[in-house]
Each structure stands twice: as C-alpha cells, then as structure tokens.
SEMARMI-996903 format. One line per 5 residues: for each residue x, y, z of N, C-alpha, C. Coordinates in steps of 0.1 Angstrom, whole numbers, plus 2048, in hexadecimal, padded with zeros to 3 digits. Example, Ala and Ser with C-alpha at 12.3 -4.5 7.8 and 13.67 -1.06 7.14 Angstrom:
# SEMARMI-996903
884/7C7/84E/87B/7D3/84E/884/7DF/84E; 880/7EA/847/889/7F5/847/881/800/84F $
//
This chain:
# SEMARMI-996903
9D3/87B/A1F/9D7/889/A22/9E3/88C/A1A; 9E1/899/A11/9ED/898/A0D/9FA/8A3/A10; A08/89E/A0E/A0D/8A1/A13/A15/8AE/A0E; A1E/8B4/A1C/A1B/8C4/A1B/A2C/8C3/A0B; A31/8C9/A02/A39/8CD/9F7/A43/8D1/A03 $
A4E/8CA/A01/A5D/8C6/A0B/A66/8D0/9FF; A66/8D9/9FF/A6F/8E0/9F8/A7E/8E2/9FF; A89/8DA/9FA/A99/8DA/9FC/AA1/8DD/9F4; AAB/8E3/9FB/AB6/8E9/9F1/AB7/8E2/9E2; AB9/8E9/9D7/AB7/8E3/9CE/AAF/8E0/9C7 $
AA4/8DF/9CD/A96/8E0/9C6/A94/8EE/9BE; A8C/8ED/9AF/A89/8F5/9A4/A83/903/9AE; A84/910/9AE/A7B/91A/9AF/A70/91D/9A5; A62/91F/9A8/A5A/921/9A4/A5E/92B/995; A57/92D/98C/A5C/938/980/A56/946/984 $
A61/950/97D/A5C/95C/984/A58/962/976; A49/968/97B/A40/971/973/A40/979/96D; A4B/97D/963/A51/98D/95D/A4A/995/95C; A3E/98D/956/A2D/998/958/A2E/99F/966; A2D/99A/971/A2E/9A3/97E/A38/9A5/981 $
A42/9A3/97D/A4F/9AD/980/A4B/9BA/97E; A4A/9B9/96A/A48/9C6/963/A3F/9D1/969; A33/9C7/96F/A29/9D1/974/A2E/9D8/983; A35/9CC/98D/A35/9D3/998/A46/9E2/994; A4D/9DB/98E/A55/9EC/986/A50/9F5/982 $
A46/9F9/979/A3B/A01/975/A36/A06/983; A2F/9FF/98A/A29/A05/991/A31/A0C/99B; A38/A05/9A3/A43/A0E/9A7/A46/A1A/9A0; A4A/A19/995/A55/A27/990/A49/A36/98E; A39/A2D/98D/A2C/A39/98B/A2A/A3B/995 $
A2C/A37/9A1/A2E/A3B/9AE/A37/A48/9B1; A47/A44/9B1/A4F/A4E/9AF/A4F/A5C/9A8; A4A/A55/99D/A46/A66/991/A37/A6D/999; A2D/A64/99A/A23/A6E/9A3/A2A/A78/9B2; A30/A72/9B8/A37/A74/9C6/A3F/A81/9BE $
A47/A80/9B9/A53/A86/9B3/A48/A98/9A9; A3A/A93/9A7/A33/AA0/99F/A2B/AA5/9A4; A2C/A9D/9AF/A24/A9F/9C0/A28/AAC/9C4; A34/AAA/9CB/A3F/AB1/9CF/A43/ABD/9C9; A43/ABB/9B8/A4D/AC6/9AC/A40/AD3/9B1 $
A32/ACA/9AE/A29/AD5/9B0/A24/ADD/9B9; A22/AD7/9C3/A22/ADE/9D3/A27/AE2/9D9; A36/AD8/9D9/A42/ADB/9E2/A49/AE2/9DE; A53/ADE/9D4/A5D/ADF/9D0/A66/AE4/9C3; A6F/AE5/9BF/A6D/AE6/9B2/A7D/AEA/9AF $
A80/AE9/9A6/A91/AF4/9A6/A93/AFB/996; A99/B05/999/A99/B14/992/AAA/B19/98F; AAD/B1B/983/AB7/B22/97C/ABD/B2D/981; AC7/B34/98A/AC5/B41/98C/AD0/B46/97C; AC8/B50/979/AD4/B58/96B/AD4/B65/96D $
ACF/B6D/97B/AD2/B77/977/AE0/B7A/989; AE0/B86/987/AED/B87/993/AE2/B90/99A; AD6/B93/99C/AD1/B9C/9AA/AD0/B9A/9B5; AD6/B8D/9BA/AD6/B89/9C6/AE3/B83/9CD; AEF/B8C/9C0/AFB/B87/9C1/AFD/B8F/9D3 $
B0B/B88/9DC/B0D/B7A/9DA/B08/B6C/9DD; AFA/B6F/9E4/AF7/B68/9EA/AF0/B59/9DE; AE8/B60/9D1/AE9/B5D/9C8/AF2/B5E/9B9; AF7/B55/9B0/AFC/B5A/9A4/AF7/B52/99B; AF7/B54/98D/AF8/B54/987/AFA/B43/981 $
AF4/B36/97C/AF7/B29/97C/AF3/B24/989; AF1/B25/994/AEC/B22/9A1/ADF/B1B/9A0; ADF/B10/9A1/AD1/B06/99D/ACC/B07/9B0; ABF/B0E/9AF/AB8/B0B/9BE/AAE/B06/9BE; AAD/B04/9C7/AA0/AFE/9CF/A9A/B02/9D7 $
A88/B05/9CF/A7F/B0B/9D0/A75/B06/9DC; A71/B0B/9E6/A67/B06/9F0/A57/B0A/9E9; A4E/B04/9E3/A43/B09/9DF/A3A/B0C/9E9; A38/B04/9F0/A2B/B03/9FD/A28/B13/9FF; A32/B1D/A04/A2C/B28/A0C/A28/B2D/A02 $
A25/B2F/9F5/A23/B34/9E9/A17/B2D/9E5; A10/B24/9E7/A0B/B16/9E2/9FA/B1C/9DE; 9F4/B1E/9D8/9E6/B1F/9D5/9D8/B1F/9E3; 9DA/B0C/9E7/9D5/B08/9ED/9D7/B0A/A00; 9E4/B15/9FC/9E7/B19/A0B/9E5/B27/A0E $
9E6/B2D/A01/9E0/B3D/A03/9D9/B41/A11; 9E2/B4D/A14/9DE/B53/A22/9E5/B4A/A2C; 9EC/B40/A2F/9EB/B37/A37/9F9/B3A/A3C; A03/B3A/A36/A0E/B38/A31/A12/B47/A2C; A19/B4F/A39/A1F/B5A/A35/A2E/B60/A32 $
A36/B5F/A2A/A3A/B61/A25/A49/B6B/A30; A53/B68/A31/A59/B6B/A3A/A5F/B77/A30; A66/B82/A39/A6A/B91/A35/A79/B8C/A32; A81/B8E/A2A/A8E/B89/A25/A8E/B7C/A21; A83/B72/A1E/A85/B68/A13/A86/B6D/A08 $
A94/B66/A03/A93/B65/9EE/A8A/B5E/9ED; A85/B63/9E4/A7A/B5C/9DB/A7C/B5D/9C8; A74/B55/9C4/A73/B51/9B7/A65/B57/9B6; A6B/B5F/9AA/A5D/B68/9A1/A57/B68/995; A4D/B6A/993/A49/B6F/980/A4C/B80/984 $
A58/B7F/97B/A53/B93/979/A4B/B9B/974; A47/BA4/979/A39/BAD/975/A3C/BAF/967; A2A/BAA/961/A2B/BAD/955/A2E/BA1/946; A3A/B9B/950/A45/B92/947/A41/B83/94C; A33/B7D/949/A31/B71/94C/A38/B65/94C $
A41/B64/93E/A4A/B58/940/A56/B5A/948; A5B/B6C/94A/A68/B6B/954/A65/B6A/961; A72/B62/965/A74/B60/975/A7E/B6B/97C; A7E/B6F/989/A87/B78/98F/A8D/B72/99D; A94/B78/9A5/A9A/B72/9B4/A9D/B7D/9B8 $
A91/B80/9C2/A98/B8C/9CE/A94/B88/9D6; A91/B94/9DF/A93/B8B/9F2/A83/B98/9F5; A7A/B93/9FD/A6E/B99/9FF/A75/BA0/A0A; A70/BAE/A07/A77/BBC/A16/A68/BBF/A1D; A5B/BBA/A13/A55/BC2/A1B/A44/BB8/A19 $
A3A/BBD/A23/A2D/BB2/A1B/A23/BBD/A1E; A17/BB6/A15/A0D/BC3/A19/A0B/BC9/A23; A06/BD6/A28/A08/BDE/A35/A13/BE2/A36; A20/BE0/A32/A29/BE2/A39/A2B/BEE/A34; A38/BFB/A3C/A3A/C02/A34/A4A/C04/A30 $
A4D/C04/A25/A5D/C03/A23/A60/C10/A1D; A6E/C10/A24/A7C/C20/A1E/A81/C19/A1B; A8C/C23/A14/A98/C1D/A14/AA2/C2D/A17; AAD/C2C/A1C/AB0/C33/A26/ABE/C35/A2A; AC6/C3B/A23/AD7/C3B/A22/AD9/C2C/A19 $
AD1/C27/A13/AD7/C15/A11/AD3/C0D/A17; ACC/C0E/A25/AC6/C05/A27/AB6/C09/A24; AAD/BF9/A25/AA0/BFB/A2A/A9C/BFA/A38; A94/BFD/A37/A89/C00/A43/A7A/BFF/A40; A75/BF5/A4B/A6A/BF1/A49/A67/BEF/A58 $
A58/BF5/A57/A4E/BF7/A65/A4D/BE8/A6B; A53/BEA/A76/A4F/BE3/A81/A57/BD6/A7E; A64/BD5/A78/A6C/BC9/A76/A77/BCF/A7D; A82/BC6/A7C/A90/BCB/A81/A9A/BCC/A76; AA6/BD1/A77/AAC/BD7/A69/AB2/BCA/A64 $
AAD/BCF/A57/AAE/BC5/A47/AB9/BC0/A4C; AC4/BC2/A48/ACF/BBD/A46/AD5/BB7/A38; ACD/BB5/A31/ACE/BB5/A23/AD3/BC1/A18; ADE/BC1/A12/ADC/BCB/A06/ADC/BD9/A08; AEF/BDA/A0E/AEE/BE8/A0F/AFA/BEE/A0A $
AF9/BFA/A09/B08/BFD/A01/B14/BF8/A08; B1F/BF6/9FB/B2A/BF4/A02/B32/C00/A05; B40/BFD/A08/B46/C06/A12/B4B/C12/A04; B50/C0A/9FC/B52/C17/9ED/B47/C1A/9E4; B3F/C19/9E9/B30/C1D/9E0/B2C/C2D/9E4 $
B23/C34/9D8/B23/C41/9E3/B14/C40/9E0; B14/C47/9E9/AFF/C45/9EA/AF4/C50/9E4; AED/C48/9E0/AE3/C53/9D5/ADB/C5D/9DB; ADC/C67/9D6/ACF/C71/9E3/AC4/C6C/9DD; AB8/C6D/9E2/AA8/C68/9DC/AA5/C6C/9CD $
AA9/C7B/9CB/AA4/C85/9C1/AAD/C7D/9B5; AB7/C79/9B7/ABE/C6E/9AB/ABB/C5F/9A8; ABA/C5D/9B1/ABA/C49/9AD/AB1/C45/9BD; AA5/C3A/9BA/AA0/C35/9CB/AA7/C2D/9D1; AB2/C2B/9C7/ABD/C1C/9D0/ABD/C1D/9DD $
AC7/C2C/9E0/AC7/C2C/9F1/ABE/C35/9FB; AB6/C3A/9F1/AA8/C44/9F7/AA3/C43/9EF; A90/C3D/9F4/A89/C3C/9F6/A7F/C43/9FD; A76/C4D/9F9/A6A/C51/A00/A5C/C43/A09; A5A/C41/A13/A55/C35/A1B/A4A/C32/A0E $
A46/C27/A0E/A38/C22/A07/A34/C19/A0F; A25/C1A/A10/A19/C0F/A10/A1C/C03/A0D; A1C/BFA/A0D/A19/BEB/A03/A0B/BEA/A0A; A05/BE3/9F7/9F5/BE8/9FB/9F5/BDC/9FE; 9E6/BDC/A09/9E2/BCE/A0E/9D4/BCA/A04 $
9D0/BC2/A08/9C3/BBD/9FD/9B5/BC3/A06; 9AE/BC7/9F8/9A1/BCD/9FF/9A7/BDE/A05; 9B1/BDE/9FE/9B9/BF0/9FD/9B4/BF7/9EF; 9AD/BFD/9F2/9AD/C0A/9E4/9B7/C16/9DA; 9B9/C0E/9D2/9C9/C16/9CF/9BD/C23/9C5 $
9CA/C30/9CB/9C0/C3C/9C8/9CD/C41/9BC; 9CA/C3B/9AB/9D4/C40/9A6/9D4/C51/9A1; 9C3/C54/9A5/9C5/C67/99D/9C9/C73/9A9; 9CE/C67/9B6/9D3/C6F/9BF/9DF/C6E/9C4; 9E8/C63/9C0/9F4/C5C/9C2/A02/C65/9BA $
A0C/C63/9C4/A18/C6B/9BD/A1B/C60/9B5; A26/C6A/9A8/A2B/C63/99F/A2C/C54/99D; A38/C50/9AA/A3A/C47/9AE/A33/C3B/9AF; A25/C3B/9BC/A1F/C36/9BE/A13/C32/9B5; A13/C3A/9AB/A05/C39/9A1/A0B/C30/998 $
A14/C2E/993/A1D/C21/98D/A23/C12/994; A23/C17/9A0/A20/C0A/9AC/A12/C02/9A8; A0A/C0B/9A7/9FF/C09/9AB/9F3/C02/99D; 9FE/C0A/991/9F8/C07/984/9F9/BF8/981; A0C/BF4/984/A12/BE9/989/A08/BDC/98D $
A04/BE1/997/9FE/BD8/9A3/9ED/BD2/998; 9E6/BDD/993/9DB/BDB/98C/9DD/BD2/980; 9EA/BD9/979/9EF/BCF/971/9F0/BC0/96F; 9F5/BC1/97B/9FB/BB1/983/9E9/BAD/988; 9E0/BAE/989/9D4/BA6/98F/9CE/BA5/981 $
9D1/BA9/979/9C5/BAC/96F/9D0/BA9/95D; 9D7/B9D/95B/9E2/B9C/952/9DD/B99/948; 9CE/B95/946/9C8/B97/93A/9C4/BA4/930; 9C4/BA9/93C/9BD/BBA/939/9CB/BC0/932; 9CB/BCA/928/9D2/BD3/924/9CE/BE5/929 $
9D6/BE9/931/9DA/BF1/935/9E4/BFB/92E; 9E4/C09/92E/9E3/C14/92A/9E8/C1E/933; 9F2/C1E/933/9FA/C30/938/9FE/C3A/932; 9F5/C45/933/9F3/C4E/92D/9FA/C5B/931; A03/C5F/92F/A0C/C6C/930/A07/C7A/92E $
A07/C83/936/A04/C8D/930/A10/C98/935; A11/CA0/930/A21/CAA/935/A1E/CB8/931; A1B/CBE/93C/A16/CCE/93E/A22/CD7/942; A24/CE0/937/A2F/CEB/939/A28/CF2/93F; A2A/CFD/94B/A23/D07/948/A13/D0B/949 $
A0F/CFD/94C/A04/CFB/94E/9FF/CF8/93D; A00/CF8/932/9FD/CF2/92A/A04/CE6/929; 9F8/CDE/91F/9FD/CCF/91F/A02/CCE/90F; A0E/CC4/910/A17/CC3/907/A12/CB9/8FE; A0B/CB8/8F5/A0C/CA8/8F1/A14/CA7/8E9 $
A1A/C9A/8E6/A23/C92/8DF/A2D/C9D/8DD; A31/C9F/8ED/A3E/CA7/8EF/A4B/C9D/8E9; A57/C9C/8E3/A5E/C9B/8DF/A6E/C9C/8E4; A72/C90/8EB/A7D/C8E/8F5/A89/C8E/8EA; A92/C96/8ED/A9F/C95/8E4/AA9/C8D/8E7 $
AAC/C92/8F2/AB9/C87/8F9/ABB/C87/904; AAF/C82/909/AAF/C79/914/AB4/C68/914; ABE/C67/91E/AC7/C5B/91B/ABD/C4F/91B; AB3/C4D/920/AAB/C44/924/AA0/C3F/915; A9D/C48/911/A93/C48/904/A94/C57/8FC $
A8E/C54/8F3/A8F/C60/8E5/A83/C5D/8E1; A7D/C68/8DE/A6F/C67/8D7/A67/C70/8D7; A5B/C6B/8D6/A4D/C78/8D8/A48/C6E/8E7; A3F/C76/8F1/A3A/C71/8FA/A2F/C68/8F9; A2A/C65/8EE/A20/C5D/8EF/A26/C4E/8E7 $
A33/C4B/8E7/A3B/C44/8E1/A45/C3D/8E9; A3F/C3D/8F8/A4C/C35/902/A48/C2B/8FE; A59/C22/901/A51/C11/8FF/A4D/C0D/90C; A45/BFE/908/A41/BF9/914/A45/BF7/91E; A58/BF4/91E/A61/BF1/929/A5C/BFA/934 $
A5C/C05/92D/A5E/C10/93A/A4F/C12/93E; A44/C0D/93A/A33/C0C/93E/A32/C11/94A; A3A/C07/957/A3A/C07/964/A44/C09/969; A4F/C11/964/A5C/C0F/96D/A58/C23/96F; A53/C23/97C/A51/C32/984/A63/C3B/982 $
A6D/C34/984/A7A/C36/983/A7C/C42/977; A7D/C3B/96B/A7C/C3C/960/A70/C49/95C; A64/C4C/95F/A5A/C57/95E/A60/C61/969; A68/C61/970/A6F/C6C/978/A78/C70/972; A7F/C66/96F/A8F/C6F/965/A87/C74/95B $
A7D/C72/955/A7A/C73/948/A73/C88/94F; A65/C89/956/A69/C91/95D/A74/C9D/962; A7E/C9A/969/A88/CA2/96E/A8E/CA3/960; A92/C9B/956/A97/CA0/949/A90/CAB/942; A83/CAB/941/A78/CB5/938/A7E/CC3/942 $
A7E/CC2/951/A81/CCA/95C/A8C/CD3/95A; A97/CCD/958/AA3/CCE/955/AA2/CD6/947; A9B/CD2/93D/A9F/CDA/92E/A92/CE5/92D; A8D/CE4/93A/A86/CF2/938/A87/CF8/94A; A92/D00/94B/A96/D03/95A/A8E/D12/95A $
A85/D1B/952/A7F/D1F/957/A6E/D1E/954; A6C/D12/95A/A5F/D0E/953/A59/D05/960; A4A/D04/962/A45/CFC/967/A42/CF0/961; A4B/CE5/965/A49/CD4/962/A43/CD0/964; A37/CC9/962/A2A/CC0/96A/A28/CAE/961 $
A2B/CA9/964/A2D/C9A/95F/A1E/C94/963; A11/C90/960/A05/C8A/966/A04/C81/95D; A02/C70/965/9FC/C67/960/9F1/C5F/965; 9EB/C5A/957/9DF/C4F/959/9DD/C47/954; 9D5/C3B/95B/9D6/C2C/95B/9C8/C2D/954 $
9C9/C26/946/9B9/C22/941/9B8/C11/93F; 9B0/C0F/93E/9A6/C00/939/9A0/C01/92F; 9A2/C03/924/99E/C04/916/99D/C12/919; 990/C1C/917/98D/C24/915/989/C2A/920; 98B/C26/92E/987/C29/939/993/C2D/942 $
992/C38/94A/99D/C39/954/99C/C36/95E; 9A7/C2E/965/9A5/C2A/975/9A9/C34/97D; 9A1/C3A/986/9A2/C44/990/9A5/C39/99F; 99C/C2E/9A0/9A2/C24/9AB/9A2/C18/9A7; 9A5/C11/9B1/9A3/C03/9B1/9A6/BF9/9BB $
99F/BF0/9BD/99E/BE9/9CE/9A3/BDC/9CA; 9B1/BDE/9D0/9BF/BD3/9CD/9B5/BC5/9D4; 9B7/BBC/9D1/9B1/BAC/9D3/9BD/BA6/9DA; 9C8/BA4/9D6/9D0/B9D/9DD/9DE/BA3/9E2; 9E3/B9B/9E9/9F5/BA2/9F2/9FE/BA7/9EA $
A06/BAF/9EE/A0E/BB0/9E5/A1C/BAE/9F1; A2A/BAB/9EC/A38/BAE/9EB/A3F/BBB/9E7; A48/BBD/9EE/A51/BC4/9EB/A5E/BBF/9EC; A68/BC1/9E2/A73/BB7/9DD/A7A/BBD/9DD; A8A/BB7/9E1/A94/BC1/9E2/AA1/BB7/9E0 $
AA8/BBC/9D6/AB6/BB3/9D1/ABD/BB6/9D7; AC7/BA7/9DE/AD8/BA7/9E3/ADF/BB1/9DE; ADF/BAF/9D3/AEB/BB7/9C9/AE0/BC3/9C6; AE9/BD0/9D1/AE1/BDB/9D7/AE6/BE2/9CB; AF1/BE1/9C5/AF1/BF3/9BD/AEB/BED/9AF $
AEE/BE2/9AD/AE7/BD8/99D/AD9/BD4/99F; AD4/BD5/9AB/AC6/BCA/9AA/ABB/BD7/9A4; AB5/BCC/99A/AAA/BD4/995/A9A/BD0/99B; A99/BD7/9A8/A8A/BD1/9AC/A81/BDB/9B1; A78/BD6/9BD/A6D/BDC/9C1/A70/BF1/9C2 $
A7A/BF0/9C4/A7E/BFE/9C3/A7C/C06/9B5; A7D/BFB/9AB/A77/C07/99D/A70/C04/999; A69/BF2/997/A5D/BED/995/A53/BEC/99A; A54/BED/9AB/A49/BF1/9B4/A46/BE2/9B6; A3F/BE0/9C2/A36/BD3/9C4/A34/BCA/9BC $
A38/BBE/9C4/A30/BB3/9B3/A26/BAC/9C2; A1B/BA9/9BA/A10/B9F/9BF/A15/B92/9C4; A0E/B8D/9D2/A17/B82/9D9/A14/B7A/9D3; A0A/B79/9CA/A08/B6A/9C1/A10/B66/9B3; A18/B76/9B4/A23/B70/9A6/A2D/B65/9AE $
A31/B68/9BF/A39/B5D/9BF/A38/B51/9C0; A43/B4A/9B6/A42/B3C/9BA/A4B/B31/9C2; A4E/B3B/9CB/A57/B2F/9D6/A62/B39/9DA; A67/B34/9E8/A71/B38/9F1/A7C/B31/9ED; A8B/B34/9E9/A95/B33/9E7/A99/B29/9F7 $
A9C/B1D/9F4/AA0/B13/A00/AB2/B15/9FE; AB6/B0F/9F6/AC3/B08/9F8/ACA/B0B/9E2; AD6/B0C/9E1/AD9/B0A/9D8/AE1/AFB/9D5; ADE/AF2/9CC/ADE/AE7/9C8/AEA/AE6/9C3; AEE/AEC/9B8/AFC/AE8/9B4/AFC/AF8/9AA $
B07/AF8/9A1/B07/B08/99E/B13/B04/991; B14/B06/987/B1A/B07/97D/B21/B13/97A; B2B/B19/974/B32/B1F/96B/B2A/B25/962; B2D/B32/960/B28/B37/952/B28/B2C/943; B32/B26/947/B34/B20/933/B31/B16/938 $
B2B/B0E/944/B24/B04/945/B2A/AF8/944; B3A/AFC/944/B3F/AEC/94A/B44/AEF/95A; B43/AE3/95E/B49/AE1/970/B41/AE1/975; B3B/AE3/984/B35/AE7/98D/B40/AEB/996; B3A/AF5/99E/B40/AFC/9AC/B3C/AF8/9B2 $
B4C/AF3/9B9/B4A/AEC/9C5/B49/AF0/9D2; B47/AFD/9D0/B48/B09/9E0/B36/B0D/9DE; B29/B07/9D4/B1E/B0A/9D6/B18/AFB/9D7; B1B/AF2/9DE/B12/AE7/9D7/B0A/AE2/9E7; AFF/AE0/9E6/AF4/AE2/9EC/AF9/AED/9F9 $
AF6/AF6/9F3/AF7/B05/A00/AE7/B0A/A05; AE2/B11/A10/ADC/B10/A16/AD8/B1C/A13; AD1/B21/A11/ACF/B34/A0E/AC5/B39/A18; AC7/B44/A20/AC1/B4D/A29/ABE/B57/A22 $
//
C-alpha cells in the first residue's frame, strides 16, 4: 500500500503555472470590462456639463453621473420619468449635441408659465426657476420667459393639426415631426401678407435678429417659434398702418403637412438658470426618446482652465 506524500516545513512547493496565472488574470479583467460595458450601457454612464443652464445647481466642468435605466430602450413605457428630474439630452435637430434641463412637464400635461413661475395641471408648484428679487418680468407680448400662454404636451396616438395651430404651436409641433422622422428633410415655408396680399421675398432691413429676403432665414431659426414672432411684430411695427399676417407651412419634399399622428411622448424642459436658460419655452418639446439619462450625483468638477478640482462639488447629489 502505498504511502500517503508527508509534506513538512521545508519541503519544495509544487511549480506554479504562469500559463494559468496569465489566463486566470485575463479572465478576470474580461469579466470586469463586460460588468463595467454592462453597466456604461444600461445603467450608467457620466457626462461633461459645459454649458451654465442649470446654473447653480449645475456648472460648467461638473463631471455627472448619468442614471440610464429610466431612459433605457428595453424599459420603454415602464419607467416614467419624474417632473423636475435633470436630465441629459440630444438637442432637437443637433444629433451629436448634448443639453441639461430639468423635465417641467410629460405628455398630457398642460404647462404656463406665469409671473416666473410654471404651472402645470394637476402637480404642485415647481419650485424650480424663478425670477429673482432684482429681475423685472417680461409681459407675454415680449419675451415667454415669464409668460407663457398654457400648452398641450402632445401625448402619442395625438394628431397634431398644424393648418390649424397658432404660431407658436405649429412650430412645437413642426419640432416634434422633425424629431420622429430625422432622416426626412423638412421645409418651412413662410408666407407674409400685407394687407391681405402676399409678400414674397419680402426683404428685412434691420431687424436685429436677421437681414435678408424672407425666403433666406437660416436654419438656426427653422424651429425657434420665438424668433418668427419678433420677426412678425417687427414687419408689424414698420408698417403701423397695415394689416400683418405671418402664415406658415411644414412640407415633405413637395408635399404639405396639414396633420400628423405623433408616435411617441414628448417632454417639456425648463432651465435652472431662468433668465439664461435656452429651452422648451422657445424650442418647444423634445421627444422622450432623445433623453438619455437622469442627472444622479456630480462626481467631481473642474475649473474652467482645467487645473484643480473643487472641492465644495465632489461627489454631490443633485435633486
């Protein structure tokens, strides 16, 4: 019978395998990286902030961290989207840019805005983003900052009626068609009746905003409804005794859109930094599937010239 190997102090250790070392390292670390692209894609992710629209709560070098899930493909419909989360966006239009506001409103809902504040059906007050104490407040007929006429946010399976929609809303709405359909090239067509005749390639002199002939706006201004009102109340203004009529329309090559039955949710967005934020108030709705993630926490936050870190942002928690 033979006998059992009496291994005592001192005795040689077996040789170790560098072959399976190497491999059980490897596999380990492909582990990690799956786990870790698991997570970036589903869950998580973190994001640059560079602009100030959500100053102070956001600035400017503020590295955050992104919650993907309520955003997530595979969760659609499931996972709704809370009223005052920041969120991370694609901006209408601008595929590779990202943006950071805070959602005020979701489809169905209906949102003002109202001395400075919003107001939205059937919530309790924002508390977000309102004038300060030395700010003076815009009447409607000047700027929507602090008035707002109420809007819709369209829900899905809603018919947007743009040959029946005010100004406003027909550029919400052109927006929204835009945003489902980003392959398509779209067409807004101006027409400007004095008088009851129509003007073509009427000819803007100095208006602060653009100069030109009317069939010659640039694209910037495509969808900014803001922008086709001043442009409006200006023609208004250099003909005080005249009938102004501003009418636009949305084509698809050679075809006009009279409607169209919205497919998915939309947002309405509204920036911290109330007198600077450029959002749903002159861009109108963006579609819930441009966002990609809820604003969790800010990670750490740099300096403009990108040396130091702040040490009064480093992992901060954002509401």
């Amino acid at each position: 019978m033979p006998m059992r190997p009496d291994f005592r102090q001192g005795d040689t250790a077996a040789p170790v395998d560098l072959r399976i070392v190497i491999y059980r390292f490897v596999k380990g670390l492909a582990l990690v990286a799956a786990a870790a692209l698991v997570l970036k894609i589903f869950f998580f992710e973190t994001v640059l902030v560079k602009t100030d629209q959500m100053r102070p709560v956001l600035i400017p070098g503020d590295r955050v961290l992104v919650w993907r899930s309520v955003f997530a493909p595979f969760l659609a419909g499931r996972l709704r989207p809370a009223r005052t989360a920041p969120v991370i966006f694609a901006l209408p239009h601008q595929e590779r840019s990202l943006g950071c506001l805070r959602i005020a409103a979701l489809s169905g809902d209906t949102i003002a805005i109202v001395n400075g504040m919003p107001k939205v059906s059937g919530t309790e007050e924002w508390g977000f983003g309102r004038l300060s104490a030395d700010e003076e407040e815009l009447p409607a007929e000047f700027s929507p900052r602090d008035n707002m006429e109420p809007f819709i946010v369209p829900a899905p399976g809603q018919t947007l009626r743009l040959d029946s929609a005010s100004l406003r809303d027909f550029f919400f709405f052109a927006s929204l068609i835009a945003q489902e359909n980003p392959a398509r090239k779209y067409a807004v067509r101006p027409a400007l009746f004095i008088d009851g005749k129509e003007m073509p390639n009427y000819f803007i002199a100095d208006f602060s905003l653009f100069r030109g002939s009317l069939d010659s706006i640039p694209a910037r201004f495509r969808y900014d409804w803001y922008f086709w009102d001043k442009l409006r109340r200006y023609v208004s203004a250099t003909r005080p005794n005249s009938s102004v009529e501003l009418q636009c329309a949305l084509y698809d090559g050679q075809n006009r859109i009279f409607s169209y039955p919205l497919r998915a949710p939309a947002v309405f967005l509204l920036a911290d930094n109330w007198s600077g934020g450029y959002d749903s108030r002159y861009i109108g709705p963006v579609l819930l599937g441009r966002c990609k993630g809820q604003v969790m926490a800010v990670l750490w936050s740099r300096a403009d010239a990108g040396l130091g870190l702040r040490a009064d942002r480093l992992v901060k928690i954002i509401r």
